[in-house]
C-alpha positions in Angstrom: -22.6 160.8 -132.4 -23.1 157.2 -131.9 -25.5 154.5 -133.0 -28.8 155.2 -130.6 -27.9 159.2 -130.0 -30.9 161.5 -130.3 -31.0 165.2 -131.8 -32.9 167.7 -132.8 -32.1 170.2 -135.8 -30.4 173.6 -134.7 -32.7 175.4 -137.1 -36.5 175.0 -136.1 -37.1 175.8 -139.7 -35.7 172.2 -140.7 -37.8 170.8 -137.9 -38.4 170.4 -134.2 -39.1 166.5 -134.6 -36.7 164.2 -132.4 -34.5 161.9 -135.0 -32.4 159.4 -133.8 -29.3 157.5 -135.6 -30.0 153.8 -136.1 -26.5 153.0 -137.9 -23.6 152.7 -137.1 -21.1 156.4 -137.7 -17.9 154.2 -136.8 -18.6 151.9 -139.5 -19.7 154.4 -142.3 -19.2 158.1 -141.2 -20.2 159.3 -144.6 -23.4 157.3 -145.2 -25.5 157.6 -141.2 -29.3 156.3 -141.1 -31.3 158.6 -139.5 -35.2 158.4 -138.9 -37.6 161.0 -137.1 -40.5 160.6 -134.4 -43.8 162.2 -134.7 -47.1 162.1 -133.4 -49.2 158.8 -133.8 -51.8 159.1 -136.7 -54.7 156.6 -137.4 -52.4 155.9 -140.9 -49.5 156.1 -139.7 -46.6 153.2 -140.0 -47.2 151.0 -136.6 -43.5 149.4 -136.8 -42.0 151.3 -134.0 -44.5 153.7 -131.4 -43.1 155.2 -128.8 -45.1 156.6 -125.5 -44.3 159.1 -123.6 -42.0 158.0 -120.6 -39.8 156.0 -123.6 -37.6 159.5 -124.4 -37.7 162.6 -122.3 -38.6 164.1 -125.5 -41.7 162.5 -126.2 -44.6 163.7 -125.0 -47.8 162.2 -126.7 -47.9 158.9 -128.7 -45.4 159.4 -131.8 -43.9 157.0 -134.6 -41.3 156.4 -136.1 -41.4 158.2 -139.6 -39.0 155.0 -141.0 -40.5 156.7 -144.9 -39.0 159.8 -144.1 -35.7 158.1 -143.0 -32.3 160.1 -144.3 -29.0 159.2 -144.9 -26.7 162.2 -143.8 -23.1 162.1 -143.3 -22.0 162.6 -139.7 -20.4 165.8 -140.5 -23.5 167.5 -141.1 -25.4 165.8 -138.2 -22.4 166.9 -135.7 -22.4 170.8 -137.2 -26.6 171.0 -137.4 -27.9 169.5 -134.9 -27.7 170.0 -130.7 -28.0 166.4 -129.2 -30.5 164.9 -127.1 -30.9 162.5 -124.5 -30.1 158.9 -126.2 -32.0 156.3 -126.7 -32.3 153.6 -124.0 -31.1 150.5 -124.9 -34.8 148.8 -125.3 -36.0 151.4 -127.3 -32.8 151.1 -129.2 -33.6 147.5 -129.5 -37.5 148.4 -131.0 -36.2 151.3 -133.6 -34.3 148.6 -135.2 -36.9 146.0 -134.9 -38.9 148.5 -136.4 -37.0 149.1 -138.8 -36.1 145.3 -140.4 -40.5 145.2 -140.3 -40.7 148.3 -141.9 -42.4 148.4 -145.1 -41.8 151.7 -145.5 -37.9 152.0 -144.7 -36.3 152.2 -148.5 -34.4 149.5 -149.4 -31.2 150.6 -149.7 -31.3 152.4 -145.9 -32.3 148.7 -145.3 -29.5 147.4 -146.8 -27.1 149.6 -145.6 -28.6 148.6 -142.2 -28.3 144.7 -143.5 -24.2 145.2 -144.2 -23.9 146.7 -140.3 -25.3 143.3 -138.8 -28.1 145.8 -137.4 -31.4 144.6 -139.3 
């Protein structure tokens, strides 16, 4: 796993929403950001949406859930998860952006995301 990789949960009980990692493993293996897509509500944050045609996953208008975002150590994301196409490097480029406008992203993902050089 790599900074941009896509998965999906191996147990559907956990969830069948795409996440994606938007930190960097290599730099801290133990502490990896995280964040999940799901479908575009009326409410919903509008830091990062992402149409379909953007990820081979996505199939309707979804966000990115940046107040649901995790911090997970790459040994759990490697053993639970089965990986998915990655992100492309624009939409690589916008879940970041998305993430330094965020007002939902917690600030210490942020900062973690700061001390990478990635927000």
């Amino acid at each position: 796993m790599k900074l941009g990789d896509a998965f999906l949960y191996t147990e559907v009980a956990i969830g069948a929403h795409l996440h994606f990692v938007i930190s960097d493993p290599y730099m801290n293996a133990e502490r990896v950001v995280v964040v999940s897509v799901t479908t575009l509500r009326a409410q919903a944050d509008q830091a990062c949406v992402l149409h379909p045609g953007e990820h081979p996953f996505i199939e309707r208008p979804s966000y990115v859930f940046y107040a649901k975002a995790k911090i997970l150590p790459l040994a759990f994301i490697t053993r639970y998860t089965t990986r998915m196409e990655p992100a492309s490097d624009r939409v690589l480029e916008r879940l970041l952006e998305g993430a330094a406008s965020s007002e939902h992203l917690e600030t210490g993902i942020r900062f973690l995301l700061e001390q990478q050089g990635l927000v």
